[in-house]
C-alpha positions as CSV (number, residue, x, y, z in Angstrom):
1,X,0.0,0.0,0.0
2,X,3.0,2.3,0.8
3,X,4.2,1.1,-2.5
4,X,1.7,2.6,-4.4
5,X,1.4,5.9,-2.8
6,X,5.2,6.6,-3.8
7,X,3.9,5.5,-7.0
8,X,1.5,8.0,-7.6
9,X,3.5,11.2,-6.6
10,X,6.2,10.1,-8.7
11,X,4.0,9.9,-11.1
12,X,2.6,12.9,-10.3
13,X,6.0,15.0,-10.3
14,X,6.6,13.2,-13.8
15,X,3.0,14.5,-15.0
16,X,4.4,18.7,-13.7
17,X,8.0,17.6,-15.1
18,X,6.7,17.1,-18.3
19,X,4.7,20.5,-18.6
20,X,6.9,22.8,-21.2
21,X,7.9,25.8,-19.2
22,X,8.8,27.4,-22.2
23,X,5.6,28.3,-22.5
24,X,6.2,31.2,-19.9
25,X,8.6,33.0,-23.0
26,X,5.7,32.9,-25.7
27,X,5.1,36.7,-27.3
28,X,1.9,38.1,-27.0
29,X,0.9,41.3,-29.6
30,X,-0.7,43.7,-27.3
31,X,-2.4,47.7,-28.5
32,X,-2.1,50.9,-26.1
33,X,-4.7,52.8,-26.0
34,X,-6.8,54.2,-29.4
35,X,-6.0,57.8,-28.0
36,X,-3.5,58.7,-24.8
37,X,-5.2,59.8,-21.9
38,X,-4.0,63.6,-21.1
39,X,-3.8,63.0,-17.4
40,X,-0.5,60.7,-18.7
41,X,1.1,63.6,-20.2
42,X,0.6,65.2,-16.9
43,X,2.1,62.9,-15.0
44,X,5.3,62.9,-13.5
45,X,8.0,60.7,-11.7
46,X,10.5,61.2,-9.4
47,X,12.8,60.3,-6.6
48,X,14.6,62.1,-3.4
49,X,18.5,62.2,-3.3
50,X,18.4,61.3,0.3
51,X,21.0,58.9,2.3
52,X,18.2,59.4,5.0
53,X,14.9,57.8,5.3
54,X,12.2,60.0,4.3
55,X,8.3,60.2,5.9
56,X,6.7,60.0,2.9
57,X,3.5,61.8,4.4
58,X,5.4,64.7,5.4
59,X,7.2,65.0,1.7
60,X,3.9,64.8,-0.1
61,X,2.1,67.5,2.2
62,X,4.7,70.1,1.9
63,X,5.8,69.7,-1.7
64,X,1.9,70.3,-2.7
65,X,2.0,73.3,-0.1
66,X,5.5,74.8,-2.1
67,X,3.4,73.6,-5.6
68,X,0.2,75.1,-5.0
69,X,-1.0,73.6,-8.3
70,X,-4.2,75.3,-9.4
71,X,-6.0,71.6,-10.1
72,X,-4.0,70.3,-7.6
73,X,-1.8,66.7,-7.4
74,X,-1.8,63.4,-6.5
75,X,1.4,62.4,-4.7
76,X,2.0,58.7,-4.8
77,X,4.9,56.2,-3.2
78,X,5.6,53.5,-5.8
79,X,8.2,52.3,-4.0
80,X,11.5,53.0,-1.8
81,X,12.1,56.8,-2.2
82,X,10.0,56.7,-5.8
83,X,6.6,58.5,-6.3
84,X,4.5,59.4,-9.0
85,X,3.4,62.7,-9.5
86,X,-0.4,63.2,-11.0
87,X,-1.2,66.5,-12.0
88,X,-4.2,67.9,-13.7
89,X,-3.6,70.5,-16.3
90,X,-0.6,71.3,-18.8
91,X,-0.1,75.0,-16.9
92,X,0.7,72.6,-13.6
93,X,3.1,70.2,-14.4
94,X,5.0,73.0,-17.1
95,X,5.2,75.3,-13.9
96,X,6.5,72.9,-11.9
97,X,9.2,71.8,-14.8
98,X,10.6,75.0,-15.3
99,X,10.6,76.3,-11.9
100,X,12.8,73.7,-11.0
101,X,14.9,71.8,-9.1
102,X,12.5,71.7,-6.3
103,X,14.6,70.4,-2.8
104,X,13.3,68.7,0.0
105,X,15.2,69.3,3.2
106,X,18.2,70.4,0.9
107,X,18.2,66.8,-1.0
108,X,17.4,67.3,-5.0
109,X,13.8,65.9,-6.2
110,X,15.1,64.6,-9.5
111,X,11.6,64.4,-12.0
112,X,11.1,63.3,-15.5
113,X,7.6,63.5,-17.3
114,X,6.1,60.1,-18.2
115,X,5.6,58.9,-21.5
116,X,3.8,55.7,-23.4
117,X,5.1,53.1,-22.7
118,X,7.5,53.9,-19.6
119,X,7.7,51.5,-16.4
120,X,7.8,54.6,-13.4
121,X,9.8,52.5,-11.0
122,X,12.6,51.8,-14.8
123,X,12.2,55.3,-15.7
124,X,16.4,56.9,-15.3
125,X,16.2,59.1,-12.8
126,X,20.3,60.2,-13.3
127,X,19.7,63.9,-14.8
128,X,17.7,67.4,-13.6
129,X,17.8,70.9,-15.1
130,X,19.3,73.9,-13.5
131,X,20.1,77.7,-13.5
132,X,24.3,77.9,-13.5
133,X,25.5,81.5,-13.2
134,X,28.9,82.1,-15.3
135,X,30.7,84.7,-13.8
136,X,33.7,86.8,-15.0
137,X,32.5,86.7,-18.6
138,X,34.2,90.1,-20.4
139,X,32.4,92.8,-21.5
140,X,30.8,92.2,-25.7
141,X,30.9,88.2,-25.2
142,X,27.4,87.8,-23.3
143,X,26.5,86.0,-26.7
144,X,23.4,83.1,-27.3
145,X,26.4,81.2,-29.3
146,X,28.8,81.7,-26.6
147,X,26.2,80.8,-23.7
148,X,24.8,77.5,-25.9
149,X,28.7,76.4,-26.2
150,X,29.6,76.9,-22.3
151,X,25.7,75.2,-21.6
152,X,26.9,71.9,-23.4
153,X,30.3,72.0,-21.5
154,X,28.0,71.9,-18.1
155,X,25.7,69.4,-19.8
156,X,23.2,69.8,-22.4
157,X,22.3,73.5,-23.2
158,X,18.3,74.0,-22.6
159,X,17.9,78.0,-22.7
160,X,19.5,81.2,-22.1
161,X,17.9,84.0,-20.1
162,X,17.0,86.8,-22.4
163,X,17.7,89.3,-19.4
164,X,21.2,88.4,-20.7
165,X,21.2,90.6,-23.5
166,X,19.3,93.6,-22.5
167,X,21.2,96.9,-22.4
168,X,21.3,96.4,-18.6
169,X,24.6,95.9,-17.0
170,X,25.1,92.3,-15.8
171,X,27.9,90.5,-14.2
172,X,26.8,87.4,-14.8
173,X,25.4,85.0,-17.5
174,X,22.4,82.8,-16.5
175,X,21.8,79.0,-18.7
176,X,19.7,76.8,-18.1
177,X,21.3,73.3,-18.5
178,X,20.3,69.6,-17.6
179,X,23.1,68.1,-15.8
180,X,24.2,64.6,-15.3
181,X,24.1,64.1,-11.7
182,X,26.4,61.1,-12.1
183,X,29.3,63.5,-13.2
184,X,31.2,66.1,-11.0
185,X,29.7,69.5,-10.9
186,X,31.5,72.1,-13.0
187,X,33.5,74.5,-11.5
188,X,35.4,76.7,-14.1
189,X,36.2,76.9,-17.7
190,X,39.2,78.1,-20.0
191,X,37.9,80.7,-22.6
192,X,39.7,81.4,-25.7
193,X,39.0,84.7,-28.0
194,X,39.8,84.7,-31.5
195,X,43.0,86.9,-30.8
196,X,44.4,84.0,-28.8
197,X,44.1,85.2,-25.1
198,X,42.7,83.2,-22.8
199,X,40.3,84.1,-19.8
200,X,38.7,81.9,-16.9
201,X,35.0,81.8,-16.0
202,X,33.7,80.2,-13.3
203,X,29.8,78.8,-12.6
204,X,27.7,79.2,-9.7
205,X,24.3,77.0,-9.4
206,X,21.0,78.8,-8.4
207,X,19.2,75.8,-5.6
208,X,22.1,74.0,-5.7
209,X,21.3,70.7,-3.1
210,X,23.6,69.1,-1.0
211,X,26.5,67.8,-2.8
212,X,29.7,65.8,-1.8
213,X,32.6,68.4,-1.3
214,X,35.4,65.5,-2.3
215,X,34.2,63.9,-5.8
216,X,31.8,67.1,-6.6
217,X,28.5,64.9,-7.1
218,X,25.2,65.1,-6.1
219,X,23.2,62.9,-4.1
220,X,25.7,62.2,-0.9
221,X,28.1,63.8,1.8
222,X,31.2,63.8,2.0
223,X,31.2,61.3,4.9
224,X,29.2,58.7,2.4
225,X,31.4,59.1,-0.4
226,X,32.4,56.1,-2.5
227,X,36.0,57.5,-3.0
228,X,36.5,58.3,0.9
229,X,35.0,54.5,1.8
230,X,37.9,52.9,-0.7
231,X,40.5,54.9,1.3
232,X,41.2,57.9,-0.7
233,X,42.0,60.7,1.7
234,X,42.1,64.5,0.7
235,X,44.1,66.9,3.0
236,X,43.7,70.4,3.0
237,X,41.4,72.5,1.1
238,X,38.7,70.5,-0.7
239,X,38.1,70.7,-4.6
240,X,34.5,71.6,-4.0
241,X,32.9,73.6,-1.8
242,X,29.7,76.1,-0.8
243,X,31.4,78.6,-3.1
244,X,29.3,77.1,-6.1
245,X,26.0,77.9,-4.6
246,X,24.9,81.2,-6.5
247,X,24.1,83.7,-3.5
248,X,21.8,85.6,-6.1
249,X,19.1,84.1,-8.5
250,X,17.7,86.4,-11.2
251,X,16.8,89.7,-11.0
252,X,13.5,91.3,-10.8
253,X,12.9,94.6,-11.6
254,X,10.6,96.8,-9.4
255,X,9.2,100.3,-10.7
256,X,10.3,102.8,-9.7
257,X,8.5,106.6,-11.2
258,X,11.9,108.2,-11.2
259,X,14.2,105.6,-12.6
260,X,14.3,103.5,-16.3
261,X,15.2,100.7,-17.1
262,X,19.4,100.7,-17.8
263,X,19.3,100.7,-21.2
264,X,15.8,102.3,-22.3
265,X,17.2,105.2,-22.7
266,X,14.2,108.4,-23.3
267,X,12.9,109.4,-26.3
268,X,11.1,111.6,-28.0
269,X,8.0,110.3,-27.2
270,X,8.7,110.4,-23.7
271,X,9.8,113.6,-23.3
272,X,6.9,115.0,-25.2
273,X,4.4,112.9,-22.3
274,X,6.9,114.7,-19.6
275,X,6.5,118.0,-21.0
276,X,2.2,117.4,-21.3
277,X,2.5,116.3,-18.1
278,X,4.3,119.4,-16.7
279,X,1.2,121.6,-18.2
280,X,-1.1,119.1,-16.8
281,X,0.1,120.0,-13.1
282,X,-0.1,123.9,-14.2
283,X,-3.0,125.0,-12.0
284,X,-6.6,126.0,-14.5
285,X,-7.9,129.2,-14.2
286,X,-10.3,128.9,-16.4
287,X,-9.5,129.2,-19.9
288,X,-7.2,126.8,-21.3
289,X,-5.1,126.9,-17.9
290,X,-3.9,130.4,-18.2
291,X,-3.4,132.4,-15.6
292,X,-5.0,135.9,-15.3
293,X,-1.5,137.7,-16.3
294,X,-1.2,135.9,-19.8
295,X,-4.8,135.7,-20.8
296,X,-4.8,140.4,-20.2
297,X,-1.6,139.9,-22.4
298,X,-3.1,138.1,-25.0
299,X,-6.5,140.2,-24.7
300,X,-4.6,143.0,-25.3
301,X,-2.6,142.1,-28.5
302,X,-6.2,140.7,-29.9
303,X,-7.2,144.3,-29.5
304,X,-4.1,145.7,-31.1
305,X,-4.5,144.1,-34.5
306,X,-8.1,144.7,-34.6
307,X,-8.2,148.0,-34.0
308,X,-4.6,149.9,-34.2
309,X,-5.5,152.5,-32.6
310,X,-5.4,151.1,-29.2
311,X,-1.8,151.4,-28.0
């Protein structure tokens, strides 16, 4: 009797043996959807460049505070340190792009829009866009072809801001440039002009996160650095440091009735409005806004040419 039962669950782990597992790696066709949905295209996500845990609760109630989307967002945890961001108009999630990077207790939120076809917790999260300041740029090279050339030296060039290349006096440059946060930051670059002399600019990052002061990357301290853990030790001054935070961002111009615009300059126009406006403040009498004086001194040569014999 025993006999048999090892019988039949041999026989039975012959019958699963048998089964083709191959099966398992069979292609199946399948269609997205007819049309996307547009809450996909305004959907972002994203993770925190933290080596400390973070409350998940906490990070979704304050970044919507900081967003103040007009639809509002849905925050969602994916998985470790990985969320999806759903907004609910194009004006939201564009804001939110281009106002960026967004930090969260000084760590970088690193985001990427989500397209057909994308797995959110595969989606590279390695890269985010930022301001950079390049200082010590001489006067007559604040050029879009000299900004797009230093913006791919940082990383890929994205914009210049046009305040650039108004007649105001800057001393500073400002590109926006998406950076690979698995290289170095950028500290300076070598300039050459056509006549062969050389100058040095250096960069300065607007919202610049934490970043390690040893290997120049973001994403870590120095005291979690891969180089420091393999035993590579730097004395004295460090090759990085606080000095390429930008203490400045942009600047924004406030009105002011008694000053223009560097650069405006006045013209004709508007000294024509100044000089109506100076009548406009002369006080009205009655006719026309003269005063008692000049309208007897024009009464009187009315009378003089039409009838000369009034002296």
């Amino acid at each position: 009797m025993k006999q048999n039962g090892t019988n039949g669950v041999d026989a039975l782990a012959n019958a699963y043996g048998m089964l083709d597992l191959e099966e398992e790696d069979e292609i199946l066709v399948v269609a997205p959807m007819i049309q996307t949905s547009a809450k996909l295209n305004w959907t972002m996500v994203g993770t925190i460049t933290s080596e400390k845990s973070v409350r998940f609760s906490q990070f979704r109630d304050i970044m919507a505070s900081v967003w103040k989307p007009k639809n509002g967002v849905s925050i969602t945890e994916i998985g470790p340190r990985r969320y999806v961001f759903q907004f609910y108009n194009e004006e939201d999630v564009t804001r939110v792009v281009e106002e960026g990077p967004w930090l969260f207790d000084q760590n970088l939120i690193v985001m990427s829009r989500l397209k057909e076809g994308d797995i959110p917790m595969s989606v590279p999260l390695n890269k985010a866009d930022f301001w950079v300041q390049v200082h010590d740029i001489p006067v007559g090279y604040f050029t879009t072809e000299n900004a797009e050339r230093i913006g791919n030296f940082l990383g890929i060039f994205i914009k210049v801001d046009d305040n650039n290349f108004s007649e105001n006096w800057e001393s500073f440059m400002r590109i926006r440039v998406c950076i690979d946060l698995g290289k170095p930051l950028k500290r300076k670059l070598v300039l050459q002009k056509e006549e062969g002399v050389t100058f040095r600019v250096r960069f300065c990052y607007e919202k610049l996160p934490s970043f390690c002061f040893l290997c120049g990357i973001i994403g870590h301290a120095e005291s979690h650095c891969p180089h420091k853990q393999r035993g590579y030790e730097v004395t004295g001054e460090r090759p990085f440091g606080p000095w390429l935070r930008a203490t400045k961002g942009a600047k924004q111009w406030k009105e002011n009735k008694w000053l223009v615009p560097a650069g405006k300059g006045i013209s004709s126009d508007n000294k024509a409005t100044s000089a109506n406006k100076e009548d406009d403040m002369r006080p009205s009498t009655g006719e026309g806004g003269l005063s008692p004086h000049e309208r007897g001194y024009i009464e009187q040569k009315r009378r003089r040419v039409e009838d000369p014999a009034v002296h």
